[in-house]
N, C-alpha and C positions, 0 to 999 in steps of 0.2 A: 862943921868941918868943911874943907876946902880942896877939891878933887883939884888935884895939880894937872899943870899943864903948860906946854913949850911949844911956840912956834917955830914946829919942824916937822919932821915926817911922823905920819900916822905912830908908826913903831914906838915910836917916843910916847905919843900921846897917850896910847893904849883906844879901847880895851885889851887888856891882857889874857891868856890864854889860862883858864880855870883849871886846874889838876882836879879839883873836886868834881866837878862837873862836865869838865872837858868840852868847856863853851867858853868863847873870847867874850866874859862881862864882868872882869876883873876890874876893877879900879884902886888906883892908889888914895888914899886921903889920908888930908894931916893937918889939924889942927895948932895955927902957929901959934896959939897963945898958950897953950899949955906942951907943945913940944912934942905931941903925941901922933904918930903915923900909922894905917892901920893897910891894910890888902882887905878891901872886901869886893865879893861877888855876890848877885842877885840868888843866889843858890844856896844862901847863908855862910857861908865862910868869911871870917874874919882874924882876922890875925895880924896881933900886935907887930912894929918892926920900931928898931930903935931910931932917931930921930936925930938926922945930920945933914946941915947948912948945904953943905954942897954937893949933898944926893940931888942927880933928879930924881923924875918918877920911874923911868927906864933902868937905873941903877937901885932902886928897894924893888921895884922888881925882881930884878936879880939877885938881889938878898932874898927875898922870899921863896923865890925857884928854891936858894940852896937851902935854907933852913927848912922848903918843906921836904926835899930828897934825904934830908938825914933824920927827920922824924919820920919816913916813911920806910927806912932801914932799920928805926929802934935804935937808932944812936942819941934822939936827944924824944923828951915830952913837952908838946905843947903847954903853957900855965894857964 
């Protein structure tokens, strides 16, 4: 796997901010050969995100923010 990454500001880059753990050691990776994107932190959290060309890593971020706010309401379950 290949921890993405953009020549820009920190923000962008990450680490990202852990809801699990409530520590910035969030990283995005994504495997481009099989198309596969995951949010993991050193805390054990992992969690799949779907796999699109012109996400950065700033933007499945923020897919994961929301997908974890609505499994944390009980609107949707982790697979």
């Amino acid at each position: 796997m290949k921890i993405l990454t953009k020549d820009a500001k920190q923000m962008v880059n990450g680490p990202y901010y852990c809801p699990k753990c409530r520590k910035e050691l969030l990283q995005i990776c994504v495997n481009l050969k099989t198309k596969e994107v995951y949010a993991v932190c050193k805390c054990g959290l992992e969690w799949p995100l779907i796999y699109a060309p012109v996400f950065q890593p700033v933007d499945y971020y923020n897919k994961f923010r929301d997908l974890w706010k609505k499994q944390s309401y009980g609107i949707i379950k982790q697979k």
